[in-house]
C-alpha positions as CSV (number, residue, x, y, z in Angstrom):
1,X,-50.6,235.8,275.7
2,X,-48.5,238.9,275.0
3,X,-45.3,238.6,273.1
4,X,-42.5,239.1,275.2
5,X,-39.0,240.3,274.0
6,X,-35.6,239.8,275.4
7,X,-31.5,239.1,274.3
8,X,-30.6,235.7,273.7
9,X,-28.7,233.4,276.1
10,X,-27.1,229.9,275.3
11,X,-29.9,228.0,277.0
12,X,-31.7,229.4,274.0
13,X,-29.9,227.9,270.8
14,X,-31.2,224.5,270.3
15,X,-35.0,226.6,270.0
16,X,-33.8,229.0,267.7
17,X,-31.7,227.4,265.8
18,X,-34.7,224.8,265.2
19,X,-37.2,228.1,264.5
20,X,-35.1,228.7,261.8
21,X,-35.4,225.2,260.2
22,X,-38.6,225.2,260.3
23,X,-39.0,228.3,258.8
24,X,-37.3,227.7,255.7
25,X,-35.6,230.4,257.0
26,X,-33.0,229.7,254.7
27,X,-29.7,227.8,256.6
28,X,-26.5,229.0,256.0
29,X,-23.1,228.1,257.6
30,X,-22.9,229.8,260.4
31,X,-26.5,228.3,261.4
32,X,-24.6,226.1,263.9
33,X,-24.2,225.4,267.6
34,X,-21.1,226.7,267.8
35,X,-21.4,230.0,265.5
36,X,-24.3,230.8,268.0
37,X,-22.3,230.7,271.3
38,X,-19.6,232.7,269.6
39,X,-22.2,235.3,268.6
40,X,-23.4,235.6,272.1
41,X,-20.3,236.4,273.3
42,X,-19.5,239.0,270.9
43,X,-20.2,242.8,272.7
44,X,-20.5,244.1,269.1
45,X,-23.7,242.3,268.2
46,X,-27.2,241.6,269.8
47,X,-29.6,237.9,268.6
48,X,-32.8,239.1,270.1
49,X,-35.7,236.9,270.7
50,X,-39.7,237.3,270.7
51,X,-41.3,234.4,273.3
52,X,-44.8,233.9,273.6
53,X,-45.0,232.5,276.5
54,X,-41.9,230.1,276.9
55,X,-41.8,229.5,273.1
56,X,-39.5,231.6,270.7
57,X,-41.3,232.6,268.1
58,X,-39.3,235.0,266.8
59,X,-35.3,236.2,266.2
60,X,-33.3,239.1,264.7
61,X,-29.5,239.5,264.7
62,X,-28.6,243.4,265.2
63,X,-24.7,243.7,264.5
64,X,-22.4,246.0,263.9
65,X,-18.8,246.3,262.2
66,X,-17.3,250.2,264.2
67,X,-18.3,251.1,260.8
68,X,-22.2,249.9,259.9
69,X,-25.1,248.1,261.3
70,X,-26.2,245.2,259.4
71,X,-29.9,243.5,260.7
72,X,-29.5,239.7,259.9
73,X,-32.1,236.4,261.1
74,X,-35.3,238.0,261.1
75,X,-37.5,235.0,261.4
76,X,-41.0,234.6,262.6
77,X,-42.7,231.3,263.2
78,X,-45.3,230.8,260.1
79,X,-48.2,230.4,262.3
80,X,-47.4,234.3,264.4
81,X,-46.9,236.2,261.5
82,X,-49.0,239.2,261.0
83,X,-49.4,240.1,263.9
84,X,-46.4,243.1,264.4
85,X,-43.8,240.8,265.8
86,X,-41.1,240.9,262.9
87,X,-42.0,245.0,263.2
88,X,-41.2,244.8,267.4
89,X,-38.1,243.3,266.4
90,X,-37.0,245.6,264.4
91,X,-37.9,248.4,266.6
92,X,-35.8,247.1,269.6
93,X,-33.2,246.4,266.6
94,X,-33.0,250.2,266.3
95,X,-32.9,250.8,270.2
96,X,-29.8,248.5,270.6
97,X,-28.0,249.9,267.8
98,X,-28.7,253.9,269.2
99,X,-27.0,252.6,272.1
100,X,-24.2,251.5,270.4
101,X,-24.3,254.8,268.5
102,X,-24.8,253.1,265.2
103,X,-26.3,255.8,263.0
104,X,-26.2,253.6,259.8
105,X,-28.2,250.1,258.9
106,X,-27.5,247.8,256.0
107,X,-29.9,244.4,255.5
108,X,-29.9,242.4,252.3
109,X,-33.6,241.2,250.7
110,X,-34.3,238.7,248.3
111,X,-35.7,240.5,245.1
112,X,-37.9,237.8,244.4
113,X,-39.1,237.5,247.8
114,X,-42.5,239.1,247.7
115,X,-43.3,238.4,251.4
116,X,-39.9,240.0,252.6
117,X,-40.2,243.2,250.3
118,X,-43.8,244.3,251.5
119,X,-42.5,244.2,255.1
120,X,-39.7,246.4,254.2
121,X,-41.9,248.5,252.6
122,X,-44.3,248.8,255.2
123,X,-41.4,250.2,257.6
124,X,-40.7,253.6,255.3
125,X,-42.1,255.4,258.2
126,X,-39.7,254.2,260.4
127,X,-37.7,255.9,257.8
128,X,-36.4,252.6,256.0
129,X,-35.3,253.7,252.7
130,X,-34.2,251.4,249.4
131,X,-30.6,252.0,248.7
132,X,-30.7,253.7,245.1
133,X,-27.7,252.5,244.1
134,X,-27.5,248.9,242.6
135,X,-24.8,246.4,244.1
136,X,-23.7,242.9,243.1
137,X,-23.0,241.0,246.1
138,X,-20.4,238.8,246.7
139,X,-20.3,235.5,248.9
140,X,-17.2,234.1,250.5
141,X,-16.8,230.6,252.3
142,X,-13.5,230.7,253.5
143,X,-11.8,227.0,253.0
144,X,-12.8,225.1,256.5
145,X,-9.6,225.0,258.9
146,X,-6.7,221.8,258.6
147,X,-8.4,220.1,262.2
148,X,-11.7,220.3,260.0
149,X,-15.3,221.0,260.9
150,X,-16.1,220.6,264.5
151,X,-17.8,216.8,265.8
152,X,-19.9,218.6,268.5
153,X,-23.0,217.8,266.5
154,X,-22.3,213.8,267.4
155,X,-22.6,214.2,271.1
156,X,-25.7,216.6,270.7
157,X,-27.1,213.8,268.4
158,X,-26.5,211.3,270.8
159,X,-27.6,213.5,273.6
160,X,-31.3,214.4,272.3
161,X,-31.1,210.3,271.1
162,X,-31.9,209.8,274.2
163,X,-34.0,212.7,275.4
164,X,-36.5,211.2,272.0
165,X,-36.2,207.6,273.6
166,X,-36.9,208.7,277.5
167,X,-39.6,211.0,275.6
168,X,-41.2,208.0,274.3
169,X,-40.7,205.2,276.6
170,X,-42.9,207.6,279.0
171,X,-45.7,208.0,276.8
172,X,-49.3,206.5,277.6
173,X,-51.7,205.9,275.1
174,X,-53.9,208.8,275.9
175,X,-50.9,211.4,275.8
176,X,-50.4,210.2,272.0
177,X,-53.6,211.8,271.3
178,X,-52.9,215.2,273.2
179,X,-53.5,218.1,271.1
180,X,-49.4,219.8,270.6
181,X,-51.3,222.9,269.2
182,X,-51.7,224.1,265.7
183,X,-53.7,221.1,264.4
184,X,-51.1,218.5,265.8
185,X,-50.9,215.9,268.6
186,X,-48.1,214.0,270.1
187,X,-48.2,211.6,268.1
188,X,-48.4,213.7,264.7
189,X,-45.2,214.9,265.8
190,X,-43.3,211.4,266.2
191,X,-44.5,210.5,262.7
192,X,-43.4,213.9,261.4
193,X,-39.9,213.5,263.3
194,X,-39.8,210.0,261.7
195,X,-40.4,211.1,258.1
196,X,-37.4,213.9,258.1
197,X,-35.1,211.4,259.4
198,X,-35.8,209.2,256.7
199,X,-35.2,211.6,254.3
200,X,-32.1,212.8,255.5
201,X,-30.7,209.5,255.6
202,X,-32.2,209.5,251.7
203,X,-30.3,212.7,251.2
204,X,-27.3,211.4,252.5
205,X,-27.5,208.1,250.5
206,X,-27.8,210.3,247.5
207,X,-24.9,212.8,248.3
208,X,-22.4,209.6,248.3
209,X,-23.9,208.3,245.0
210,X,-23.6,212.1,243.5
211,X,-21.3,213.7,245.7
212,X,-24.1,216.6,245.6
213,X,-27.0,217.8,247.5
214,X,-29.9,218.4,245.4
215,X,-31.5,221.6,245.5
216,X,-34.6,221.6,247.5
217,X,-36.1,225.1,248.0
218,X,-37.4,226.0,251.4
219,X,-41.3,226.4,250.1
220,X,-41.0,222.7,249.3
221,X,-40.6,221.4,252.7
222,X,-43.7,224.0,254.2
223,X,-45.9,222.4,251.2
224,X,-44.5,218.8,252.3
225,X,-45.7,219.3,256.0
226,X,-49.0,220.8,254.7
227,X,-49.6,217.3,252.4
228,X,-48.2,215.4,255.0
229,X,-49.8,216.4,258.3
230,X,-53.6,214.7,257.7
231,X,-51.1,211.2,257.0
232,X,-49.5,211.9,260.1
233,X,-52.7,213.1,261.9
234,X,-54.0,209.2,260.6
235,X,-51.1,207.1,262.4
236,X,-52.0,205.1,265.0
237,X,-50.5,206.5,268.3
238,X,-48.1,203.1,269.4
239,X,-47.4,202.9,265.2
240,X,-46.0,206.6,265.6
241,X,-43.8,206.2,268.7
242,X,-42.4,202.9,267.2
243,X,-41.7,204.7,264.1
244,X,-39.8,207.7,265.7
245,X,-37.2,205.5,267.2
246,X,-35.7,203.2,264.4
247,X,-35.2,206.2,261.6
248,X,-33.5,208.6,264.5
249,X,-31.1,206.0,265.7
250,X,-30.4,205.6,261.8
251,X,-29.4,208.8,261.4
252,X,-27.8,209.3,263.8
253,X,-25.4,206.1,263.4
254,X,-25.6,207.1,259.4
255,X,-24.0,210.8,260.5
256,X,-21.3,209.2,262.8
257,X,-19.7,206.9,259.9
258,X,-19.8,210.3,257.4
259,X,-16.1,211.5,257.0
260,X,-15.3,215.0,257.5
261,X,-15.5,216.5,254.4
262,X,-19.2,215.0,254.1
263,X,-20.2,217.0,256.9
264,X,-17.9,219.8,255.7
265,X,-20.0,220.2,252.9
266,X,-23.5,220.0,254.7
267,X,-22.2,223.1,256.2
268,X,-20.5,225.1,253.9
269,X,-23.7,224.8,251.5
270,X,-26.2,225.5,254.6
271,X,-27.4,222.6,255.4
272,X,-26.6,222.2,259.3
273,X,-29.4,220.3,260.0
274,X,-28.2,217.4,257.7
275,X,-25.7,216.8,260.2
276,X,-26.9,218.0,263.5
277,X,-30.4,216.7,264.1
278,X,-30.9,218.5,267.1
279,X,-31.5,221.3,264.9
280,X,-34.8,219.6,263.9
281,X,-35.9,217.5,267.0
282,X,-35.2,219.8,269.9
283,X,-38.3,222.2,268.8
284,X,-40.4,219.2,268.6
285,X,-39.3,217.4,271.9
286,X,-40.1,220.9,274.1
287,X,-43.5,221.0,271.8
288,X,-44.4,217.2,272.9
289,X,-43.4,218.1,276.5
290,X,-45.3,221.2,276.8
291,X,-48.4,219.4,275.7
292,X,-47.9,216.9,278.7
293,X,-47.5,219.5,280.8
294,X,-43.1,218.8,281.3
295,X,-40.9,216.4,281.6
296,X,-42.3,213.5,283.0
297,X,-41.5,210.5,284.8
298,X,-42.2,207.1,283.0
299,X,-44.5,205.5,285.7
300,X,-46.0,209.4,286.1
């Protein structure tokens, strides 16, 4: 199916913000709900989106300060790289910022990211060029506001709660074994939903004995998922819906007692998802509906 390309619109958050989680995209603080809808409504930047078919597979933020572009977010979903979409994006990058009559682009790369830097490269005909002077840049997280960080994440929690239980309590037994794509079925994708909310409630149990997160680079979790996915492949369909539904109400109930600065924290360090499991679980609902074809009725 051909890739498709067009500028974001809030229906489109939960999916993107969940592409970028699960492509250790690398969170930071403003990957949030609200920081999304606030960026949509800014004139003076663009989030553009590659679909193929109805699924994002790719983002880029084009913005822009009246002085400089800067190119931000550009994320492709592991299993659609190669394939030109990260250079697409780029390209209609550079049509929306002629519009705007940027004539300057700026875009940070991490020196050690090998992957990132031989895209780059390949662009020079595009007339990319690697700033020649050295910088040392600076990162600012301006103290969070008196009222405190904002409790939206709750009622999305609760909200897509209940989409994962309707989700479940109208499964069959010969949906659980429907292929989701990519080597996964339905019910690979419970167990996998189960896992990661059992591990955040770990992580969380750890922050209040440590009053830290530890470090977990994003490689980690695309190597965990690799390990993981033949275990996952192995559970029994009925075992894997029954697991998805105890660890997700944990969470969520574990995310509701945290006080504010806990959840201040996950997001200040980049770690929205710690807090708003939508971020994980709305990528996977809309990939277990898509393999059944939609939302369903339970006696469908």
């Amino acid at each position: 199916m051909e890739v498709t390309i067009r500028p974001a619109v809030a229906a489109d958050i939960p999916a993107v913000l969940s592409l970028w989680a699960e492509s250790a995209a690398g969170a930071g603080p403003t990957d949030t709900f609200p920081a999304l809808e606030r960026l949509l409504r800014d004139q003076s930047a663009a989030l553009l989106l590659a679909f193929d078919g109805d699924r994002i597979v790719g983002t880029v933020i084009a913005a822009w300060d009246g002085w400089r572009g800067n190119i931000y977010r550009l994320v492709v979903a592991p299993e659609h790289r190669r394939r030109g979409i990260g250079r697409r994006l780029v390209l209609e990058a550079g049509r929306t910022f002629s519009a705007a009559g940027v004539v300057r682009v700026s875009l940070f790369v991490l020196s050690d990211d090998e992957n990132a830097n031989r895209f780059w490269a390949s662009l020079q005909d595009l007339g990319l060029e690697v700033d020649p002077y050295p910088k040392t840049r600076y990162i600012w997280h301006p103290a969070l506001p008196p009222s405190g960080p904002s409790s939206d994440h709750l009622s999305r929690n609760r909200k897509q709660l209940d989409r994962l239980r309707s989700v479940v309590e109208g499964l069959h037994p010969e949906d659980l074994r429907q292929d989701a794509g990519d080597g996964w079925t339905v019910s690979a994708c419970l167990a996998h939903l189960a896992f990661w909310d059992r591990w955040t409630v770990t992580r969380w149990e750890r922050y209040a004995a440590d009053g830290v997160f530890d470090e977990i680079p994003g490689p980690v979790l695309d190597i965990v998922n690799s390990a993981a996915l033949p275990s996952w492949l192995a559970v029994p369909g009925d075992v894997a819906a029954e697991m998805a539904l105890s660890p997700a109400s944990q969470v969520v109930g574990l995310i509701e007692s945290l006080p504010p600065e806990a959840i201040g924290a996950a997001q200040i360090t980049g770690r929205p998802a710690m807090a708003d499991r939508t971020l994980h679980w709305s990528g996977h609902l809309d990939q277990i509906e898509r393999a059944l074809g939609g939302s369903k009725p339970k006696d469908a």
